[in-house]
C-alpha positions in Angstrom: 10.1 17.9 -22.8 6.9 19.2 -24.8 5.7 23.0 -25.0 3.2 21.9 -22.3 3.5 22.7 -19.0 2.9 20.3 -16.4 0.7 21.0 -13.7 0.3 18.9 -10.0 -3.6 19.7 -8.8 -3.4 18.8 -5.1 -2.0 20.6 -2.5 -0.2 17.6 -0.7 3.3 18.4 0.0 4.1 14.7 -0.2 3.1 14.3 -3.7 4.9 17.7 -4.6 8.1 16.3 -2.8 7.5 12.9 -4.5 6.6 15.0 -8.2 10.0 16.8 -8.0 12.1 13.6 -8.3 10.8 13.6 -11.4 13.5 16.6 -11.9 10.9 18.6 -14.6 9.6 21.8 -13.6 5.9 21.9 -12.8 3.4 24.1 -11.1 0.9 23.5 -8.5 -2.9 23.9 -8.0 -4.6 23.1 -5.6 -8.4 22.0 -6.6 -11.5 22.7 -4.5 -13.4 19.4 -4.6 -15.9 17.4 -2.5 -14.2 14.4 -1.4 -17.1 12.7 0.0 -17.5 8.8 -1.2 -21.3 8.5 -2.8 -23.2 6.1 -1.1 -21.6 2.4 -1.7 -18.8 3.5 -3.6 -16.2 0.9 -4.1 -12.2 2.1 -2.7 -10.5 2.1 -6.1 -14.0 3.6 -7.5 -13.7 6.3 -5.2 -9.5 7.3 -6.0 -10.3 7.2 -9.4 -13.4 9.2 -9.2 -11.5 11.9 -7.3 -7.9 11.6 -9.2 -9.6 12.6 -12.5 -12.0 15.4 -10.8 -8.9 17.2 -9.6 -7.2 16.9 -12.5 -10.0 18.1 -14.5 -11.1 21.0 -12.6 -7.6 22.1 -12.9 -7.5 20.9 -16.6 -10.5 23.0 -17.2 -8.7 26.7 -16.1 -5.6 25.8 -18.3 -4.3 25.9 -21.6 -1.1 23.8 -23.3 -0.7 21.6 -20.0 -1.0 18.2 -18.6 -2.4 18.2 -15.3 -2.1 15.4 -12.7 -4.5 14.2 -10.3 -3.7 11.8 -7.3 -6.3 10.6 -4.5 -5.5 7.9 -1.8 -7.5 5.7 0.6 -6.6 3.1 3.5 -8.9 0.1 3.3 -9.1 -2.1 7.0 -10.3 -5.4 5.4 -14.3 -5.8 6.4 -14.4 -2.4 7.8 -14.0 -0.6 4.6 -12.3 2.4 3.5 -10.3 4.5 6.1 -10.2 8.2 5.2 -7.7 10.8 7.0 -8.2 11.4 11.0 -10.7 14.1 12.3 -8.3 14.7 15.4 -6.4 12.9 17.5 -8.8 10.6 19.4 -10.0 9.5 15.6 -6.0 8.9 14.8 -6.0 6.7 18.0 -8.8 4.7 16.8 -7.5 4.4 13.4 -3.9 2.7 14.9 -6.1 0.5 17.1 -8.0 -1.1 14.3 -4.8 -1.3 12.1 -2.8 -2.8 15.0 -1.8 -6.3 14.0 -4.0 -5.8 10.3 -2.9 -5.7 6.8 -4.4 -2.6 5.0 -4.1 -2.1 1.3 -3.4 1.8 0.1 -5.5 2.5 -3.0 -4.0 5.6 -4.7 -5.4 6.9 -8.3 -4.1 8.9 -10.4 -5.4 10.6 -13.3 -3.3 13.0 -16.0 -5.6 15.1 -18.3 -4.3 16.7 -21.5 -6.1 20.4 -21.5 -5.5 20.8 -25.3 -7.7 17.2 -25.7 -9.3 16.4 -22.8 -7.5 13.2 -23.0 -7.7 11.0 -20.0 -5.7 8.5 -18.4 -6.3 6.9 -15.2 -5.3 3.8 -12.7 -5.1 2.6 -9.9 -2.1 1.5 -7.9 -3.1 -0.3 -4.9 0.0 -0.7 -2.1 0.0 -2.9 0.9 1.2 -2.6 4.1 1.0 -5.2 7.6 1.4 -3.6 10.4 2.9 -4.4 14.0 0.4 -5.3 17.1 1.2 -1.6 18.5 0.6 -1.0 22.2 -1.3 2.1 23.2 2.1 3.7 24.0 3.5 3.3 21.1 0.4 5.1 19.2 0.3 8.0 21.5 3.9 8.7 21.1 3.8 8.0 17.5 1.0 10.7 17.1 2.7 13.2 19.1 5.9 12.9 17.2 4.6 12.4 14.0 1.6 14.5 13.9 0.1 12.6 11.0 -3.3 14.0 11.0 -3.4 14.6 7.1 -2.8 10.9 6.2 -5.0 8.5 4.9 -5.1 5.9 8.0 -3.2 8.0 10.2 -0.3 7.1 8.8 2.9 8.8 7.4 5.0 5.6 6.0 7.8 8.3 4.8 8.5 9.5 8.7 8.2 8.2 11.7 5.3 5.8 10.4 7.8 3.0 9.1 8.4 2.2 12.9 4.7 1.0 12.9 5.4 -1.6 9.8 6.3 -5.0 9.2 6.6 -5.4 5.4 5.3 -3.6 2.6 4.0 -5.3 -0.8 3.3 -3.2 -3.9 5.1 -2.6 -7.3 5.4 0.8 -7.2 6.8 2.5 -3.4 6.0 5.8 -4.2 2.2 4.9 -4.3 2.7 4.6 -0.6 3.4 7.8 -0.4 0.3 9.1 -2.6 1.7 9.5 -6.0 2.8 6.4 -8.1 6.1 7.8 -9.9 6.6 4.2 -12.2 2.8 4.6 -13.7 3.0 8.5 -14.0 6.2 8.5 -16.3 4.2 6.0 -18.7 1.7 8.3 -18.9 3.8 11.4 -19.9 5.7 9.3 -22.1 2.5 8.3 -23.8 1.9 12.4 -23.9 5.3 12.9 -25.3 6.6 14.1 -22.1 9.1 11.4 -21.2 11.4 12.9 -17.5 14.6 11.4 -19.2 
């Protein structure tokens, strides 16, 4: 490892639980940025707009470190992107519409050297069918589960598997919100290679 530090800017406890398999120490921030899409803004448009503000905001305070930035977004084929659930009866609807659907997980990431202002970014799109769910099962999946904080309503690392049928993606952790496989090629390219 480098003299820089290496810094996480969200405060998702699913991407600092997926960061720390890395096995390097790090630190977190949590930025303070708008999240709203602008007007007609394409899915991957919109992760990678957000991925790199976090990072940079955090990048910004900091000296000597490489900062990451992560955003994710369910897209519902013609209905467009799917953001996290307002409250319960929003989580509902969410399930409803993804009931029998494929959705594709758009997550982008973003690390920023501070010294350089060096920027890499991506996108890692992951995607997921889900089961024709019966309103039963989507009630009791939200009560157990609680996955209000999602994108989609859904927690695919819990209790959320039980909704799936098959997965599709080349990297799993981008399920999750934080694509491990492209995040190591971007240290490494920073001289911070985890092994």
């Amino acid at each position: 490892m480098g003299k820089k530090k290496l810094i996480l800017a969200s405060s998702s406890p699913f991407r600092r639980a997926l960061l720390s398999r890395l096995m390097v120490p790090f630190d977190v921030v949590a930025p303070d940025i708008d999240e709203t899409p602008l007007p007609n803004e394409p899915a991957i448009d919109l992760v990678v707009r957000l991925a790199t503000e976090k990072a940079n905001i955090v990048a910004g305070r900091t000296k000597d470190a490489l900062v990451i930035g992560s955003d994710q977004v369910a897209v519902h084929g013609e209905d467009g992107i799917v953001g996290k659930p307002t409250d319960h009866d929003h989580a509902v609807r969410q399930l409803r519409q993804a009931s029998g659907q494929t959705v594709v997980l758009y997550t982008g990431l973003a690390l920023v050297n501070s010294n350089t202002g060096h920027t890499q970014s991506d996108v890692v799109p992951y995607t997921v069918k889900f089961k024709t769910l019966t309103d039963d099962q989507i009630e009791s999946y939200l009560l157990k589960e609680k996955p209000y904080g999602c994108s989609g309503s859904l927690r695919a690392d819990g209790l959320g598997i039980a909704l799936l049928e098959r997965f599709k993606g080349d990297d799993p952790t981008a399920l999750i919100g934080l694509p491990l496989i492209r995040l190591v090629s971007m240290l490494e390219a920073e001289g911070m290679a985890p092994i």
